[in-house]
N, C-alpha and C positions, 0 to 999 in steps of 0.2 A: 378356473380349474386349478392352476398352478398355486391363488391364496388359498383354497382349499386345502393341498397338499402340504402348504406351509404348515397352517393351524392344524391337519390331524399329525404331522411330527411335531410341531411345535407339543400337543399334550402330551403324546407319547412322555417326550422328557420331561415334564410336570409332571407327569406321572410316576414317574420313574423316583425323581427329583424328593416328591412327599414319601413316597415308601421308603425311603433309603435316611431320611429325616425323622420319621417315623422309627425307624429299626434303632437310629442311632438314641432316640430319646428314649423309647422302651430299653435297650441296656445301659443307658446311663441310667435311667431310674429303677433298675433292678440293682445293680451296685447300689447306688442309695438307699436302698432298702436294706441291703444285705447289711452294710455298715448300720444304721439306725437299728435294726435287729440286735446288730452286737451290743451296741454300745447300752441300750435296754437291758443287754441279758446282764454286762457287767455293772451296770450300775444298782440294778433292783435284787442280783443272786446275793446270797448273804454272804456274808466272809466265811470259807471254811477255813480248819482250823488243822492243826497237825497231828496225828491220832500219836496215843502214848506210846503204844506199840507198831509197829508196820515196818512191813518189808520196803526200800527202795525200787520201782521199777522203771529198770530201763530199756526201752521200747524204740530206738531210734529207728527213722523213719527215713527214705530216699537216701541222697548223698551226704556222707559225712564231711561236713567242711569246715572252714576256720571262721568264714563270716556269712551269715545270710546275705542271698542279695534277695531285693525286691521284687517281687514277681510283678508281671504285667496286670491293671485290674481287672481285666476281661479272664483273668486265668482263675480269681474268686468266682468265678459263674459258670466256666468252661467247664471245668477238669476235665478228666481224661485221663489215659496210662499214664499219657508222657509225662505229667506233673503230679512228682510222687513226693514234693516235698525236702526239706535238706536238716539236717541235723548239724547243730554245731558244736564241734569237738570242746571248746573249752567248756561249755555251762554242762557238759556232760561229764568234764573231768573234776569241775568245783563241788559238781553233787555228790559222786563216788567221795571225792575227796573228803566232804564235811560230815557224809552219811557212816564214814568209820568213825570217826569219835564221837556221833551221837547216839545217846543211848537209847533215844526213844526210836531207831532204824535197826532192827534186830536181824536184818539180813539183806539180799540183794538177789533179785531175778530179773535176766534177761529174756527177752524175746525180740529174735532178731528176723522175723516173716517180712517186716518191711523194711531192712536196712538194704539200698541198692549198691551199698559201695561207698569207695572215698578215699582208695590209695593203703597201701600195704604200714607204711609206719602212724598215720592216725591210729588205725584201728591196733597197731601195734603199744601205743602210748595209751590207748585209752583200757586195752589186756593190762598192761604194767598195773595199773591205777586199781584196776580191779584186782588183780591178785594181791596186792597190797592192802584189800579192804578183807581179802579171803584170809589174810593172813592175820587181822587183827582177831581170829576167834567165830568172826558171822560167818553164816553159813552163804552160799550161793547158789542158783539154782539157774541152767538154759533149756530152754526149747524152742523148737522151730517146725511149723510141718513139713519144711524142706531146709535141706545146708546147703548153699551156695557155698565156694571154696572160701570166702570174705565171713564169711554169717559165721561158718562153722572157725574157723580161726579165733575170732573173738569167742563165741560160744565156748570153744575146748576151755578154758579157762575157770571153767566154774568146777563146784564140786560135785555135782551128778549134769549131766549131758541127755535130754529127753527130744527123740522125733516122733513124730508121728508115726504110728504102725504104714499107714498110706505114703509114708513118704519118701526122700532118696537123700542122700549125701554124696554132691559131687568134691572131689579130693582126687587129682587127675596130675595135680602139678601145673606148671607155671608154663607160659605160653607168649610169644607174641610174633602175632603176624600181622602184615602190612599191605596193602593193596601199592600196586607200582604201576605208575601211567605213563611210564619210558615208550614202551610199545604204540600206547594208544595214540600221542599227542604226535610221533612219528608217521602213526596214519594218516593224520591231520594236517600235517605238514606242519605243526607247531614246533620249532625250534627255544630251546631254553637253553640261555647262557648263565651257566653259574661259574660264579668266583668264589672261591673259600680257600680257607688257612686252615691246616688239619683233617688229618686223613681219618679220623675217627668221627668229623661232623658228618653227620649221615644225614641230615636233614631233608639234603636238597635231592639227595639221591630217589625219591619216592617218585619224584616229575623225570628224571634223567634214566635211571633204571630198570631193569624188567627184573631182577632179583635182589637181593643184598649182597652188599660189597662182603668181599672176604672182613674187612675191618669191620665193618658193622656187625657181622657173624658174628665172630671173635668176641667182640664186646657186650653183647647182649648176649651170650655163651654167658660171659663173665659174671653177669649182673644176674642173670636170673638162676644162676648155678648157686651164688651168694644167698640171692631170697630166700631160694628155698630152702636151703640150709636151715638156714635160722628159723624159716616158717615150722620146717620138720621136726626140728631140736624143741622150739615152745611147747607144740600141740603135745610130743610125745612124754616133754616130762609132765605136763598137765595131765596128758591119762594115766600117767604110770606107765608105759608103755615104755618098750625098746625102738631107739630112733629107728632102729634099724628094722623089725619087725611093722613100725607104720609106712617106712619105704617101700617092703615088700607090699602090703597093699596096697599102694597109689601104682606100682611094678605091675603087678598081679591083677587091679581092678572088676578086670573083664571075665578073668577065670573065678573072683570072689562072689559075684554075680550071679554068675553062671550056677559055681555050687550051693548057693542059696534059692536056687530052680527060678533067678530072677527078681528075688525078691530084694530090693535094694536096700530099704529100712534092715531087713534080716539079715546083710551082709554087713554091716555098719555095727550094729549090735554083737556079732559074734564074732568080730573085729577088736570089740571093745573100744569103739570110737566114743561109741555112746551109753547112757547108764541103762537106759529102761528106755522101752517102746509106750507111750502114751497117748492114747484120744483128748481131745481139747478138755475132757468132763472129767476123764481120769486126772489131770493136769491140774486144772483145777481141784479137785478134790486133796489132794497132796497138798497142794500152797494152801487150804483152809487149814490143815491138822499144822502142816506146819506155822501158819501167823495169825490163823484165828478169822472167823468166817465173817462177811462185812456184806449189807445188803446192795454196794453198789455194782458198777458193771461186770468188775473182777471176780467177785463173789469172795477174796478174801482180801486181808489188812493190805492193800500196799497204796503207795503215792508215788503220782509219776512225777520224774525229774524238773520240769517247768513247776510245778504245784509245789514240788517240795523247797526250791529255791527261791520261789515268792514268800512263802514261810517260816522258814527256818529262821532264827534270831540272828542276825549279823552284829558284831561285834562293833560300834563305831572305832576309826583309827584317826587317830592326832596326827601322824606323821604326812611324809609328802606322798606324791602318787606316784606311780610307774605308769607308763601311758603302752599298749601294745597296740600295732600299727600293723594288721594285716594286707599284703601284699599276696594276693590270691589269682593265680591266671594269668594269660598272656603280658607281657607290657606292650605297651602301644604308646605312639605319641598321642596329645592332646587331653582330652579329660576323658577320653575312655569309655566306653558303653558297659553296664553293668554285666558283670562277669568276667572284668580284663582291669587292667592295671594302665592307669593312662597318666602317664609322665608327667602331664603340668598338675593335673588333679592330687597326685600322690606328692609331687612335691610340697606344695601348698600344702597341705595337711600336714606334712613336714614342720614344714617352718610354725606352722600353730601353735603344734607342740611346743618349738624349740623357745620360742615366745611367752606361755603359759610358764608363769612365774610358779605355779603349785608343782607343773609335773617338773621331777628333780630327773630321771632316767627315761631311756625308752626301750621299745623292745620290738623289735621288725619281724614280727612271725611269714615266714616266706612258703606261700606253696606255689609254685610258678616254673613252668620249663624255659620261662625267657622272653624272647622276642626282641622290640625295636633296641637296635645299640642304642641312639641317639636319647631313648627317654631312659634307659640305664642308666646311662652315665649322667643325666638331670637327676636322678635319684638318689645315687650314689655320692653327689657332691651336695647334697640338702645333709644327709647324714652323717660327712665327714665336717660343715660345718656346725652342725648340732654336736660335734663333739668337742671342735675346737671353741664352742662356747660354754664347756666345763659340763655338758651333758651328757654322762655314757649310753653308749650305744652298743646293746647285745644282739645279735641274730640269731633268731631259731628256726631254724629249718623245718618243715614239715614233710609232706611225703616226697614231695619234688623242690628243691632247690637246685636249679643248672642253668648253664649260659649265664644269659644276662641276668636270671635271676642270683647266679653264684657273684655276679659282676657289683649288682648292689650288694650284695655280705660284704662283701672290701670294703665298704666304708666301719664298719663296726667296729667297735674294738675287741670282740670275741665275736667267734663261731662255734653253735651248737647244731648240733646236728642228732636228730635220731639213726643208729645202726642202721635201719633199712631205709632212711632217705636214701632218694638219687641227687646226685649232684655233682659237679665237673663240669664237662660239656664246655672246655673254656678252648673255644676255636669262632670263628666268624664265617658267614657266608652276605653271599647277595645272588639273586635271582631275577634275572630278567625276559620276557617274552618276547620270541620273533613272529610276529606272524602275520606279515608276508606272502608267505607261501601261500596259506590255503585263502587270504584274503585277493589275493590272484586269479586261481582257481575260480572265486567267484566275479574274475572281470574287474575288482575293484584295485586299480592303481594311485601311487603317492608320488605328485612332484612338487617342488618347491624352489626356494633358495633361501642361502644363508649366508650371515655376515662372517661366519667361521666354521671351520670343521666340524665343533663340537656342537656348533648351534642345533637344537630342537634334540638334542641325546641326554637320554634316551626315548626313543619312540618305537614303542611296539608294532608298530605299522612297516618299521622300515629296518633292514638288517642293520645290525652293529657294525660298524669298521674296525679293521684289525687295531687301530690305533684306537678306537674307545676301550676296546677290548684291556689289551693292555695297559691302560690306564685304569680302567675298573680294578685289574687284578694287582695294581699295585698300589688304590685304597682301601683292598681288603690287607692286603699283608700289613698295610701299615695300621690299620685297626686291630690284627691280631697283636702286633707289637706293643700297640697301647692296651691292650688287654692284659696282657702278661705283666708291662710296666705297672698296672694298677695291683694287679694280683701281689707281683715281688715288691712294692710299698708296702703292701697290705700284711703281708705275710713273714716278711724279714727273709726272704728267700732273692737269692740270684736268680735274674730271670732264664736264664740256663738250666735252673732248678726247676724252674716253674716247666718250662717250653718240656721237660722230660714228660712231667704229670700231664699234660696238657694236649693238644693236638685234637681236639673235639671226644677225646674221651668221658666216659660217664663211668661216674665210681658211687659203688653205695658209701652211707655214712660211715661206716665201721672204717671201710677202706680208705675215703679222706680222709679220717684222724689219722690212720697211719704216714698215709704221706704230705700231712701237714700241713692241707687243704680247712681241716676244722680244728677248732682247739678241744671241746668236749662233745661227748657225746651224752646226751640227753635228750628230755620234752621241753614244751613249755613250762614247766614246774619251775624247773634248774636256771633257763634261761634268766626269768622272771627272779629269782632270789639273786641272782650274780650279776643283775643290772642294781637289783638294788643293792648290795654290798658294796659296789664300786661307786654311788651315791653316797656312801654312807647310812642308810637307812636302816633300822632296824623295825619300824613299826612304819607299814603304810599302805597306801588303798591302790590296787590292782583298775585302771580305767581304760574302754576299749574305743577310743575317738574315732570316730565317719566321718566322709565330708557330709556336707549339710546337705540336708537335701528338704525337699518344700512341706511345707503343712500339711496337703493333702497326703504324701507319700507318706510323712509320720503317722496319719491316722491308720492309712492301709495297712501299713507293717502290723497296728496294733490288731488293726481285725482278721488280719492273717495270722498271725500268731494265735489268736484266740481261736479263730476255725480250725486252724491245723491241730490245736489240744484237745479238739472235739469231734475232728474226720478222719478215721485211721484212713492211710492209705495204705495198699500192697503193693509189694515189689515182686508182680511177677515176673518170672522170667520170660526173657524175649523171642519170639520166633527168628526162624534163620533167615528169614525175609526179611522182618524189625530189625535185625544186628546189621544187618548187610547193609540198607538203607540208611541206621543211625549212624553209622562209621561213614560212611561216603558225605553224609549230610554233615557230622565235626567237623572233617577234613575241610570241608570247600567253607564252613563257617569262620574257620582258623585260618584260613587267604586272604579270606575278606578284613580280617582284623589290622593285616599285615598294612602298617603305613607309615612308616620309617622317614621321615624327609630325603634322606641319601638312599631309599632299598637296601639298607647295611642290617642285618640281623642276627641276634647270640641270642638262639634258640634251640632246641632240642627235640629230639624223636625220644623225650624220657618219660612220657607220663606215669608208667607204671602199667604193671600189669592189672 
């Protein structure tokens, strides 16, 4: 009876065992497929070619960022909302860029339905890039069947402005709120010790607090008082408009609404936000009168940004290279999981560069609120030896540069920064867990022994002693001191000077240049010319070095690149449910990252709005 029992569990898990072996071989051989699909289509589709006339289109899709990362390959078979794709800022500014002095690009249309976002000075640099193409003469054209505040910011830019009749323009203003688990973790009996230098690092307050500090008030007051300044002052000289009369409607909103009997599209337009109300056919119909009608999906002349950059004639250049070195997300120690900045990983890429006899400068494009000190400052000294081996080194800042990630600029020999970057944040913390209490609660106790006081500390099992304590709080101040000391090398500034600007403060870009946090303000354009001036270069090739990553992972990239030029995705908007869930779900992703060998962190609450 009992070998019976055995053998019918025993197949059970055989059973179990083949289906689950089964699942795993049918999606590995559905990716198989999908690849051998691609690679078919590119190898047997003919070359297309670049039409004499056509508009520029640009369509960007998901998050706007500085570098793709690799997506998982089960997400080529998935999809889903959540993976909507990412757009990367540079190859979208090389194409505005080359499509003004090409003659055969006779104009430029936006459509921004799938852009999800990507930070207020992106999409600020990549407006600049465009009004600079509006201004060579071409005409420009946006639509969208809905404006998000991000969509329509880029969108203002153009020279006619089209929604959909069905559709709404949110324009509300600037916002940020935080969820705070002070309360909650007090339930729990969870106790958190934090140590920090600087009364403006607000970091740590989101676990400690049930509100925001007066300082962090104050500070995000500051910061987003600034934004919108500048977001208001763009949009309204781009419509024509009075700053001050587009204020009154983001003021007014709900009574602009109201008097349009609800109709939102209609409040937008008699606003003058927008040019014209337009259906997808109507839309289309215009962009054929204006570029000439074309039997493919668009129905008139244009080419999108990947197609046209594959074809366009590139110039060959003699001279040396400039290498740009994106530093994108969290820093973290060790090599980093994709989507974060892992200290030994980025160093090493570092040193490649500084090794590679072709590239003569570099250029550190930084979108990052920070993270682990300790792979900071591994950063930051790969950089300042790349310079002491006659290599300059520029930093550009992107939407967020703060904390640690301000900590690596120190090594550079210039700082750029866009106006609406964030960046400062030059204060330290560290955070550690009691929990004790509610592991009591459940019956479960800790004893031991130790050859010293400090042995087995820290241990979240077991309360701090006032004497760790104190000891912790006096290697954070001394890490703030070394912070400052790198900053006032950095900078030619007393660290007296420094310690005023500083205190966990967060200042937009406009604001660092003034108090002499960055040297210029600019994009990447600027950055990239003034690394190579200080190489000496006048003629050279712009190169975007990765770490390496395996054969198979090279192929995916190519067949995700190619499916994404061939599956729009939409950026719809999220329910109150989806936002609620996706923020709580970053948050506890962004914990997980945390792993500093000392718990010592120059990080920031700056993402952006």
């Amino acid at each position: 009876m009992i070998k019976a029992l055995f053998r019918f569990i025993g197949g059970i898990f055989r059973f179990l065992f083949r289906a689950l072996d089964f699942l795993r071989r049918a999606v590995l051989n559905l990716v198989l497929l999908v690849i051998i699909g691609a690679l078919v289509v590119l190898l047997w589709s003919p070359a297309p070619e670049l039409p004499e006339q056509a508009a520029l289109v640009l369509r960007p899709a998901g998050a706007l960022v500085e570098q793709e990362r690799l997506e998982s390959p089960l997400e080529l078979v998935r999809g889903g909302a959540r993976h909507n794709g990412q757009s990367t800022l540079h190859r979208l500014l090389e194409a505005v860029r080359a499509a003004r002095d090409d003659e055969r690009i006779t104009g430029l249309v936006i459509e921004t339905d799938d852009l999800a976002g990507g930070g207020i000075a992106k999409l600020a640099e990549l407006r600049e890039a465009i009004d600079a193409f509006r201004e060579s003469g071409k005409p420009v054209f946006a639509r969208g069947e809905r404006f998000t505040e991000g969509q329509y910011y880029l969108a203002s830019v153009a020279d006619e402005v089209h929604l959909s009749p069905d559709g709404f323009l949110l324009l509300r203003g600037l916002a940020r709120y935080q969820s705070f688990l002070g309360n909650a973790l007090a339930h729990l009996g969870v106790k958190l010790h934090v140590f920090r230098v600087g009364e403006y690092k607000a970091m740590a307050e989101i676990f400690t607090r049930e509100d925001m500090s007066r300082e962090d008030r104050e500070n995000t007051r500051d910061l987003l008082a600034g934004l919108w300044s500048h977001l208001l002052e763009d949009m309204a000289t781009s419509r024509g408009m009075a700053r001050a009369a587009l204020e009154g409607y983001v003021q007014g909103f709900g009574e602009a609404i109201r008097a349009a009997d609800g109709d939102m599209a209609r409040a937008a337009f008699d606003a003058g936000l927008v040019s014209g109300l337009t259906t997808r056919d109507e839309w289309t119909a215009q962009m054929r009168t204006q570029f000439g009608a074309d039997g493919g999906e668009r129905g008139y002349r244009g080419i999108g940004v990947d197609r046209y950059l594959a074809l366009r004639d590139e110039r060959s250049r003699s001279g040396g290279r400039v290498a740009v070195l994106v530093a994108q997300g969290a820093i973290v120690d060790g090599a980093g999981a994709p989507g974060a900045v892992g200290g030994d990983a980025f160093a090493r890429l570092i040193r490649d560069v500084r090794e590679d006899a072709s590239v003569r400068a570099l250029v550190l494009r930084i979108d990052s609120p920070g993270g682990s000190a300790w792979a900071s400052e591994q950063i930051r000294r790969e950089l300042e030896l790349t310079r002491r081996a006659g290599k300059p080194v520029v930093a550009s800042m992107s939407s967020t540069a703060a904390s640690g990630s301000y900590w690596i600029a120190a090594g550079a020999d210039e700082i750029h920064a866009h106006p609406l970057t964030l960046t400062g944040s030059i204060g330290i913390f560290a955070l550690f867990p009691d929990l004790s209490a509610p592991l009591e609660d459940l019956g479960i106790t800790v004893d031991g022994v130790a050859t010293g006081p400090y042995a087995g500390v820290p241990d979240p099992r077991r309360p701090l002693s006032d004497g760790a304590r104190a000891t912790m709080q006096s290697a954070i101040e001394h890490g703030y001191d070394r912070f400052i000391e790198t900053v006032s090398d950095a900078r030619g500034m007393a660290p007296a000077e420094v310690d005023l600007v500083a205190r966990g403060r967060v200042y937009t870009g406009e604001a660092a240049h003034k108090l002499g946090l960055v040297d210029q303000l600019g994009g990447l354009h600027g950055a990239v010319e003034a690394a190579a001036r200080r190489a000496g270069l006048d003629d050279y090739q712009v190169v975007w070095p990765e770490n390496q990553i395996s054969p198979r992972d090279r192929v995916l990239r190519r067949v995700a690149e190619f499916v994404g030029t061939h599956t729009p995705v939409t950026a719809a908007p999220e329910g109150a449910f989806a936002t609620l869930f996706a923020s709580l779900e970053r948050e506890a992703q962004a914990l997980l990252t945390w792993n500093d060998p000392r718990h010592v962190y120059v990080h920031c609450l700056c993402e952006g709005p």
